[in-house]
N, C-alpha and C positions, 0 to 999 in steps of 0.2 A: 883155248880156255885157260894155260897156263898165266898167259899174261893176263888177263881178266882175272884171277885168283891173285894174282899180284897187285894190280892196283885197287883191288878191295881191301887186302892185308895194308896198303899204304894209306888206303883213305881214313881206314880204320885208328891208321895211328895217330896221324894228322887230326883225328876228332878228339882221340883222348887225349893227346899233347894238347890240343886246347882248353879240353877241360882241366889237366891239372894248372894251366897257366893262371884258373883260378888260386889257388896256394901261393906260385911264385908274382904274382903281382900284387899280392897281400904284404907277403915279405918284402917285397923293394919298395913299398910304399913307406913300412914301418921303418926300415934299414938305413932308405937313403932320402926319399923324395921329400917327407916328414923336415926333412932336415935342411930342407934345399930354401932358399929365400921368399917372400911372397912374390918377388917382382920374376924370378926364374921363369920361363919360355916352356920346359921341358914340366913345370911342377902344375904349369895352368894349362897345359894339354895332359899333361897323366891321366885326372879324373873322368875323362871321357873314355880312356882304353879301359879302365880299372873298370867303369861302370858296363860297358860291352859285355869285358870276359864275364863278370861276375852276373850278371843277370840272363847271360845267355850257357854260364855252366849245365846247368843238367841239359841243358837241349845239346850240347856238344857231346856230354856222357851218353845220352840216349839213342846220338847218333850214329856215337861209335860202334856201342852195342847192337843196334842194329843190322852197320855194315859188317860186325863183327861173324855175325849169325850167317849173313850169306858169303861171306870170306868160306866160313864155315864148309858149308853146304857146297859152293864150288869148288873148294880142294878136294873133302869126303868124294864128289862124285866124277869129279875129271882129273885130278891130280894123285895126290899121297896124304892119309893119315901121318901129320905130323905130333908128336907125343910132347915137343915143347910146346907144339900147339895149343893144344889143347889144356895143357898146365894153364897157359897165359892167358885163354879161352877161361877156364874156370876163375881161376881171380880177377880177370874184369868181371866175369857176372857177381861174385863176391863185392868186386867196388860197386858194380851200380845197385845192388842189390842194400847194400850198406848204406848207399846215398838216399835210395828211393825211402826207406825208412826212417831216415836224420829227416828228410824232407817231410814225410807226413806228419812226425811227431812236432812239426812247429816249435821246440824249442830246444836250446840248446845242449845237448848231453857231451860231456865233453871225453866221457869214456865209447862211445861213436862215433865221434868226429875222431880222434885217435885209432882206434879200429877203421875208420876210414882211410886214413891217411897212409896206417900201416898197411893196408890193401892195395894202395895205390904202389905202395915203395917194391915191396915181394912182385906186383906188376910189372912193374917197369923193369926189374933184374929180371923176371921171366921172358919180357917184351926181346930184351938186350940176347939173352940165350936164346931164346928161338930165331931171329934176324941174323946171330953168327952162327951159328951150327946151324939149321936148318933142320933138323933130325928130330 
């Protein structure tokens, strides 16, 4: 069951890395593609990855959360309470919990999407501590 607790903790991560992919393929669009010529190869295929990530963000967020929940529940009951776990556990629910309320409020608040973002960043330091200590 240890391996099973393991590749739910990995698929877990592999869902929210996609969903932050939404933000970083915002920013290389503005950064660099924006900049790149009309006839470029790489600028007339972007908009179709850009459109994927972006339109399939919260299903990637809600995925994670998902396998999150049973990562969860198969470490608690065949492995170890891990305590970064569960840090990093609490601020994903924090991010999607964050998102799922940007999303219902239909419009842009830009002190939420900031609180989101900054949920996501404390995540990911969390994410980085629990995967190297494991404790």
């Amino acid at each position: 069951m240890r391996e099973v607790g393991e590749l739910l903790g990995i698929l877990t991560a592999i869902l929210f890395g996609l969903a932050i992919m939404n933000f970083v393929i915002k920013f290389v669009n503005r950064k660099w593609v924006m900049k790149l010529p009309k006839e470029n190869k790489f600028k007339q295929s972007y908009p179709a990855l850009m459109k994927f990530l972006i339109k399939n963000h919260r299903f990637f967020g809600f995925g994670a959360a998902i396998l999150m929940v049973t990562h969860i529940v198969v470490q608690v009951l065949f492995a170890w309470v891990s305590i970064t776990g569960i840090i990093t556990a609490s601020l994903a629910v924090v991010t999607v919990v964050l998102g799922v309320i940007m999303f219902q409020a239909k419009k842009r608040n830009p002190a939420m999407l900031w609180a989101h973002r900054g949920a996501v960043i404390a995540l990911i330091a969390a994410f980085l501590v629990h995967v190297i200590t494991k404790i």
